[in-house]
PyMOL commands that place a pseudoatom at each C-alpha (Angstrom):
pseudoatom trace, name=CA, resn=UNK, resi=1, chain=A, elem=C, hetatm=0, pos=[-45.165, 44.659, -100.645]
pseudoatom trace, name=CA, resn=UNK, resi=2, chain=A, elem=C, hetatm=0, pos=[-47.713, 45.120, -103.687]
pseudoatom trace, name=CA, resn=UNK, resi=3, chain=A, elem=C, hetatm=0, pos=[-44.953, 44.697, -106.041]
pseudoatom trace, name=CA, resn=UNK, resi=4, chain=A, elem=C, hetatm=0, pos=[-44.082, 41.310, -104.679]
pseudoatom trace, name=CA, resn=UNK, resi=5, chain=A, elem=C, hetatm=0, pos=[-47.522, 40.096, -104.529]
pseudoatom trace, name=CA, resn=UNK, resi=6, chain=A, elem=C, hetatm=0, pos=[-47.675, 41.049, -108.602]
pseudoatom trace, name=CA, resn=UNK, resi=7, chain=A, elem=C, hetatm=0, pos=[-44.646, 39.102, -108.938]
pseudoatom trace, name=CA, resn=UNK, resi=8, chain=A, elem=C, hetatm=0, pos=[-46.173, 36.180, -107.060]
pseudoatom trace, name=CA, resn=UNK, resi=9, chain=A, elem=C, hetatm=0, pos=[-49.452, 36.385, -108.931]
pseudoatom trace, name=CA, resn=UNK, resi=10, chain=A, elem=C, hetatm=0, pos=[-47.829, 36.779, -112.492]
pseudoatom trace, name=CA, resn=UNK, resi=11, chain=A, elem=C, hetatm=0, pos=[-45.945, 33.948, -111.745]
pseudoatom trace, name=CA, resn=UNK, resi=12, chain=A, elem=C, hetatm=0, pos=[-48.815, 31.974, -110.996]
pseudoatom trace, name=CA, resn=UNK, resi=13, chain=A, elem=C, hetatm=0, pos=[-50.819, 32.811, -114.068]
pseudoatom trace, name=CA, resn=UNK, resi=14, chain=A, elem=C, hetatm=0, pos=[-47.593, 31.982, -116.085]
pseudoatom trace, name=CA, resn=UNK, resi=15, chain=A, elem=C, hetatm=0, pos=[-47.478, 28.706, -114.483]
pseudoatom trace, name=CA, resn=UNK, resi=16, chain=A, elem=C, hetatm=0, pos=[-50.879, 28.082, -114.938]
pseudoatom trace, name=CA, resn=UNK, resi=17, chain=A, elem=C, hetatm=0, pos=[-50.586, 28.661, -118.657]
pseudoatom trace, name=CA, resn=UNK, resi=18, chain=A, elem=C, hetatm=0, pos=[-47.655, 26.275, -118.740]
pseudoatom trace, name=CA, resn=UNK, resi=19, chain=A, elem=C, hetatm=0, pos=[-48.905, 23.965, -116.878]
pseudoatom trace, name=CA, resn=UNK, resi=20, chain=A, elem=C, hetatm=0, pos=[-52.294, 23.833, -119.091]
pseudoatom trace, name=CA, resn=UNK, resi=21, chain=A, elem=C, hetatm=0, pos=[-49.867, 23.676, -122.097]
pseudoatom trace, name=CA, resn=UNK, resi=22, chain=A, elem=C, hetatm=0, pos=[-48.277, 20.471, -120.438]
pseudoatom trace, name=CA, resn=UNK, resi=23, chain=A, elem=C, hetatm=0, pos=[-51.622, 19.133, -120.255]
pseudoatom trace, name=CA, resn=UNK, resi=24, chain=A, elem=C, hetatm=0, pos=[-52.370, 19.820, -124.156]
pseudoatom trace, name=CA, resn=UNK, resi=25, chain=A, elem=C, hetatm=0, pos=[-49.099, 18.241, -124.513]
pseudoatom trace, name=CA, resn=UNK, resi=26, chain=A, elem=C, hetatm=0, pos=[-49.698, 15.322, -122.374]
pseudoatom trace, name=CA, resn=UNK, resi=27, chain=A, elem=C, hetatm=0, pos=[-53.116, 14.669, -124.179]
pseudoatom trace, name=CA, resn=UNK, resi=28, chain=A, elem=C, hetatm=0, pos=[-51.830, 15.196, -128.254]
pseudoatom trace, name=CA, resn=UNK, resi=29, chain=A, elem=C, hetatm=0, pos=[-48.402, 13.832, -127.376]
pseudoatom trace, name=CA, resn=UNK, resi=30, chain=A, elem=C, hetatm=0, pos=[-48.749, 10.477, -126.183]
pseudoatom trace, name=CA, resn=UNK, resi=31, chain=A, elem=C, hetatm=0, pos=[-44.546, 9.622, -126.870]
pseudoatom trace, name=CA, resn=UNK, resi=32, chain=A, elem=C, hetatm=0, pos=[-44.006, 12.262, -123.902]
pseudoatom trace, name=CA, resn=UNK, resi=33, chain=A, elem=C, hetatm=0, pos=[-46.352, 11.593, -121.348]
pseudoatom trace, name=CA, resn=UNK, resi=34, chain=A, elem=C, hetatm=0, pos=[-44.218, 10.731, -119.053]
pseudoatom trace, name=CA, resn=UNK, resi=35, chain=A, elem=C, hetatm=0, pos=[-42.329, 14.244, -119.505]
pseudoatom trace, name=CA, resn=UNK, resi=36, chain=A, elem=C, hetatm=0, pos=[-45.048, 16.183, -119.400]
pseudoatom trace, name=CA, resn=UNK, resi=37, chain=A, elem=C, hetatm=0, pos=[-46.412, 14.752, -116.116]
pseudoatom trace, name=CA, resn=UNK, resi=38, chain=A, elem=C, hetatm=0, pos=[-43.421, 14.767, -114.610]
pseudoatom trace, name=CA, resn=UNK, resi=39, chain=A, elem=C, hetatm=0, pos=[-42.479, 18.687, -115.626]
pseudoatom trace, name=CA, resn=UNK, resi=40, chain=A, elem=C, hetatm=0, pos=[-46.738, 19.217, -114.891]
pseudoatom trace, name=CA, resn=UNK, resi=41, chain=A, elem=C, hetatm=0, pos=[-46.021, 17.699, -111.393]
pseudoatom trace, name=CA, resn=UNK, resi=42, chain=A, elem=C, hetatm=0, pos=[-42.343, 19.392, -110.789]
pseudoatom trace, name=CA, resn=UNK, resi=43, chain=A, elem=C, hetatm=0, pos=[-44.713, 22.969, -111.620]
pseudoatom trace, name=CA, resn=UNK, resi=44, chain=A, elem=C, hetatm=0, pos=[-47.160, 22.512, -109.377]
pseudoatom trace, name=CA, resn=UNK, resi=45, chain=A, elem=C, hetatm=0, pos=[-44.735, 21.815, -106.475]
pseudoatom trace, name=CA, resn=UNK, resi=46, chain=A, elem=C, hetatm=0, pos=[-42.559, 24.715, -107.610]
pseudoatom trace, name=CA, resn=UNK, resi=47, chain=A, elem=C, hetatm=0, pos=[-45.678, 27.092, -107.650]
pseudoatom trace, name=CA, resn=UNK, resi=48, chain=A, elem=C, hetatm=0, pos=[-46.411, 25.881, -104.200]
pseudoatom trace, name=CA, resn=UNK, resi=49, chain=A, elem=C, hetatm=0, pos=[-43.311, 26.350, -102.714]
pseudoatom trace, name=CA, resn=UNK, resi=50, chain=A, elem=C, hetatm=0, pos=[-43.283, 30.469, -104.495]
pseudoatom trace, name=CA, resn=UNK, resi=51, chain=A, elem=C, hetatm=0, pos=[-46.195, 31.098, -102.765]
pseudoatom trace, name=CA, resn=UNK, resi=52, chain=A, elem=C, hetatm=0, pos=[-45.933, 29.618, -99.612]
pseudoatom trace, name=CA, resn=UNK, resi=53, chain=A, elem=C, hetatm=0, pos=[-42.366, 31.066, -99.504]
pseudoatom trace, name=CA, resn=UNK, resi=54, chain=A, elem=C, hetatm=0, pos=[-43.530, 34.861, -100.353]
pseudoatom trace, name=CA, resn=UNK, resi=55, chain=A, elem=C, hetatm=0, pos=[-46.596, 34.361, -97.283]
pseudoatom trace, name=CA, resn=UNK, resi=56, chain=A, elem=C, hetatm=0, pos=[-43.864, 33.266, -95.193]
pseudoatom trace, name=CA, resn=UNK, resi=57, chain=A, elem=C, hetatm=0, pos=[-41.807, 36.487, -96.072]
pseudoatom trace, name=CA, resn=UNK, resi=58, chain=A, elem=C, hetatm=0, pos=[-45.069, 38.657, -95.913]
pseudoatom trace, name=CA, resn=UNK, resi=59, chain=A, elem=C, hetatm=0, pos=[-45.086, 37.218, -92.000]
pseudoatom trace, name=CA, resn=UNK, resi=60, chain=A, elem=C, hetatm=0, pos=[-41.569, 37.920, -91.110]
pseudoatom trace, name=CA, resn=UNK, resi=61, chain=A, elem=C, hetatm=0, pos=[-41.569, 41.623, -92.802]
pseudoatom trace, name=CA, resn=UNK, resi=62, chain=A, elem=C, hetatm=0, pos=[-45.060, 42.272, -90.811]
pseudoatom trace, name=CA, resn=UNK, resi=63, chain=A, elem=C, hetatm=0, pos=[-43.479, 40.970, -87.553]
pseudoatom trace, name=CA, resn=UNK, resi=64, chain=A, elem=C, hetatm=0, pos=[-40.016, 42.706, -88.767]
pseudoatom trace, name=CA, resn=UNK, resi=65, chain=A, elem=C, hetatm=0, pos=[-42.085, 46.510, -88.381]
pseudoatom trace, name=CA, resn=UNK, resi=66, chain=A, elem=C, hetatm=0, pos=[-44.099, 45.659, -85.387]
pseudoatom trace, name=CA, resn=UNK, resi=67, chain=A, elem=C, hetatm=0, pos=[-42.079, 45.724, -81.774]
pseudoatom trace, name=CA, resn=UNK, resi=68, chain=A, elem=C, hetatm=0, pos=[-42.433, 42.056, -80.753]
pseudoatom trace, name=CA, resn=UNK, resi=69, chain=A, elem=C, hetatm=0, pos=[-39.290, 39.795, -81.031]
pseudoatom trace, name=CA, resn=UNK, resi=70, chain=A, elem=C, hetatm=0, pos=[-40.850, 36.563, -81.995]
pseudoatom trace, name=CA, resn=UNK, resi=71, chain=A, elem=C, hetatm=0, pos=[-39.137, 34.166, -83.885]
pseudoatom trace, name=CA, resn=UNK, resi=72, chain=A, elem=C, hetatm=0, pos=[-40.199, 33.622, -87.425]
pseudoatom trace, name=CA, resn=UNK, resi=73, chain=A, elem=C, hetatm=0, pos=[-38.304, 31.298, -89.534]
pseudoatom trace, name=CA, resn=UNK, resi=74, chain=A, elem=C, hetatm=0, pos=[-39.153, 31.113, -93.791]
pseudoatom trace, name=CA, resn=UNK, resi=75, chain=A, elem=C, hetatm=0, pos=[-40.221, 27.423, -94.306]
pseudoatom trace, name=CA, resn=UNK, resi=76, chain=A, elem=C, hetatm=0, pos=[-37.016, 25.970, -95.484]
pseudoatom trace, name=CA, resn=UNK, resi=77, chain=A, elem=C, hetatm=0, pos=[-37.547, 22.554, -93.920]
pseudoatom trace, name=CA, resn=UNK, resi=78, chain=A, elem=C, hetatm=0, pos=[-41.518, 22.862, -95.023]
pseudoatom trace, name=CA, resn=UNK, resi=79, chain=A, elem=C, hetatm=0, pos=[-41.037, 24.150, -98.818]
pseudoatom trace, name=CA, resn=UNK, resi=80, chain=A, elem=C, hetatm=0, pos=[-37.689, 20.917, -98.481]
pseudoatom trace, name=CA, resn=UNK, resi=81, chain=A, elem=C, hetatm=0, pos=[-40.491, 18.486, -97.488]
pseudoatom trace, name=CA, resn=UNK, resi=82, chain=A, elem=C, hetatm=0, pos=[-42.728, 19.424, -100.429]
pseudoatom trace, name=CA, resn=UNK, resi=83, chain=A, elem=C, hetatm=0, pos=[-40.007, 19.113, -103.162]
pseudoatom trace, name=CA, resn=UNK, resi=84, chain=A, elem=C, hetatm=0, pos=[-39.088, 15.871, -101.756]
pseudoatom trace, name=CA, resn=UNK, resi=85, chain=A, elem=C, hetatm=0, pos=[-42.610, 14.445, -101.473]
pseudoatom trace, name=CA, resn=UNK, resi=86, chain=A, elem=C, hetatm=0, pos=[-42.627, 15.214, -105.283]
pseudoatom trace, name=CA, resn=UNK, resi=87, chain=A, elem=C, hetatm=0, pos=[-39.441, 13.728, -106.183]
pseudoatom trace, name=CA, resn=UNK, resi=88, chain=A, elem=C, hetatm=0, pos=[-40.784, 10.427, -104.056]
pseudoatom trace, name=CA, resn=UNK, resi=89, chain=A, elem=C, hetatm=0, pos=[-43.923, 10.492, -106.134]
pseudoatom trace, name=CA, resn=UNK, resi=90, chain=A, elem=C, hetatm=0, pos=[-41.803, 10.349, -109.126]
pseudoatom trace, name=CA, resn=UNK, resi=91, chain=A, elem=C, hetatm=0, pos=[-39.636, 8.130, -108.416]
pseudoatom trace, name=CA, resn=UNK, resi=92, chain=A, elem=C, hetatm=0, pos=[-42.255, 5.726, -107.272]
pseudoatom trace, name=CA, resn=UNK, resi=93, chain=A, elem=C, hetatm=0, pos=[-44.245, 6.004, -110.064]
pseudoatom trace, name=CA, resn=UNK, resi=94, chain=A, elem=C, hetatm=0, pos=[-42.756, 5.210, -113.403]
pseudoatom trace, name=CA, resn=UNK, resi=95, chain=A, elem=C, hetatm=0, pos=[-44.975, 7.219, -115.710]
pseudoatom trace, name=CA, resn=UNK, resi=96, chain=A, elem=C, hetatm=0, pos=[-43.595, 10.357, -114.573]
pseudoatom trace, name=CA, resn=UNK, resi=97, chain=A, elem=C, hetatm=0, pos=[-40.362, 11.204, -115.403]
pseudoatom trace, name=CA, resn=UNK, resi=98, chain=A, elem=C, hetatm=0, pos=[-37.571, 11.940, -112.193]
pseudoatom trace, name=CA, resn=UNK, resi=99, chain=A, elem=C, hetatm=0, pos=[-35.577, 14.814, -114.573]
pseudoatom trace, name=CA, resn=UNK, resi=100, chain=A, elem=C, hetatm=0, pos=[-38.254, 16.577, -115.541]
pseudoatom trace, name=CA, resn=UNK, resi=101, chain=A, elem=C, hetatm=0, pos=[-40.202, 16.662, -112.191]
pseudoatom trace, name=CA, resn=UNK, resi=102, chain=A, elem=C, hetatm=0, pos=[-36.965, 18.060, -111.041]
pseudoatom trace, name=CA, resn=UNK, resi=103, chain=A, elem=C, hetatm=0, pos=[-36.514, 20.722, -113.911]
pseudoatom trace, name=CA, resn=UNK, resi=104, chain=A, elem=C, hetatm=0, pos=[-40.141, 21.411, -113.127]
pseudoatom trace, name=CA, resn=UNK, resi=105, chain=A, elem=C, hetatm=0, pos=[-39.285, 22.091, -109.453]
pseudoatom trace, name=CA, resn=UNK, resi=106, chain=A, elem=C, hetatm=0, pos=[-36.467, 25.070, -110.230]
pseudoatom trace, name=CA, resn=UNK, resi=107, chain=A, elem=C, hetatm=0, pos=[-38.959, 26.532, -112.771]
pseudoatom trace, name=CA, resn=UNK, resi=108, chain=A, elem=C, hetatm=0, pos=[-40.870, 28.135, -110.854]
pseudoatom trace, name=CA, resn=UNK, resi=109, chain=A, elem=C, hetatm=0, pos=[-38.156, 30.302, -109.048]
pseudoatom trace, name=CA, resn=UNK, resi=110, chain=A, elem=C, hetatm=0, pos=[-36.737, 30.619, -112.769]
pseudoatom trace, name=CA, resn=UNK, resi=111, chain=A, elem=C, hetatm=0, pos=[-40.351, 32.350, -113.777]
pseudoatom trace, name=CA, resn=UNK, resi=112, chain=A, elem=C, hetatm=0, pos=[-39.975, 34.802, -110.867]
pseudoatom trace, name=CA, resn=UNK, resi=113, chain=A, elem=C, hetatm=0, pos=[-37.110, 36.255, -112.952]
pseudoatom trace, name=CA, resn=UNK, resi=114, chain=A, elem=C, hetatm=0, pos=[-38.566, 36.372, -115.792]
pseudoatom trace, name=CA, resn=UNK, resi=115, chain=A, elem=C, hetatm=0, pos=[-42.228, 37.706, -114.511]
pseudoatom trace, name=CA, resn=UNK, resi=116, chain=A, elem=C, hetatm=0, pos=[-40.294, 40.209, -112.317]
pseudoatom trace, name=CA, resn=UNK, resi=117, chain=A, elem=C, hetatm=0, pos=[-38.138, 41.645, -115.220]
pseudoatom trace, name=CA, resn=UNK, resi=118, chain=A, elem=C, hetatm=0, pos=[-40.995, 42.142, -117.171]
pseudoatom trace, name=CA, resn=UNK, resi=119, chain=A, elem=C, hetatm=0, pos=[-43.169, 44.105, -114.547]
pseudoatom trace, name=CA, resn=UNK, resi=120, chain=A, elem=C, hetatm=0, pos=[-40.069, 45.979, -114.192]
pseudoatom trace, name=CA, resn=UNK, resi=121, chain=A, elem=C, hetatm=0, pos=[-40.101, 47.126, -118.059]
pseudoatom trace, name=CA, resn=UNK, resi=122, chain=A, elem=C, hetatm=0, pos=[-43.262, 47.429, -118.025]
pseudoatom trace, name=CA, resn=UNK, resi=123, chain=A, elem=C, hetatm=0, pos=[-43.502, 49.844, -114.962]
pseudoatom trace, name=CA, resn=UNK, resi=124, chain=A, elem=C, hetatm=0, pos=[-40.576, 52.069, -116.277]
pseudoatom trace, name=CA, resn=UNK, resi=125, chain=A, elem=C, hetatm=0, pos=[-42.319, 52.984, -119.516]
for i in range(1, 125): cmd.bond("trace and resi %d" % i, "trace and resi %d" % (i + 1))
show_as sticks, trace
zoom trace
């Protein structure tokens, strides 16, 4: 369980860095404000989604060891809801762009890869 909690919390500091990056770029880049909102918007949905996903699978693995049967379930319709409340907001809104809010909502999971690989170097050394 620790090791998925560094996952979780690497790839929130790696989003956070990102996501303060978009920001730079959204301020010094004024041609690609629209893409940086939108992929700075798509993050922070993403991010949301990680960690409300790996809370939701600390909850089923704590009920999995105990002896009760109740029902637990992993979010899917909750963690659907918030990636489609994003995509609304961009769609609606004209200065953010619909691609990269959706590129910015797959990130996220794509960071877990990359933040788990590296604890798992990192570890094995």
């Amino acid at each position: 369980m620790n090791e998925m909690h560094a996952i979780v919390n690497g790839t929130t500091r790696v989003t956070f860095l990102l996501m303060s990056a978009l920001l730079f770029g959204y301020a010094l880049l004024p041609d690609y404000r629209a893409e940086t909102l939108g992929m700075t918007l798509g993050l922070a949905a993403g991010l949301i989604n990680v960690r409300y996903l790996s809370m939701k699978v600390a909850q089923v693995s704590e009920i999995a060891t105990q002896s009760n049967k109740k029902r637990v379930s992993l979010g899917f319709v909750t963690r659907l809801c918030i990636g489609l409340l994003v995509v609304m907001f961009a769609v609606k809104f004209e200065q953010v762009s619909l691609v990269f809010t959706i590129i910015g909502l797959f990130m996220a999971q794509l960071l877990i890869l990359v933040v788990a690989l590296v604890l798992s170097l990192k570890n094995k050394h």
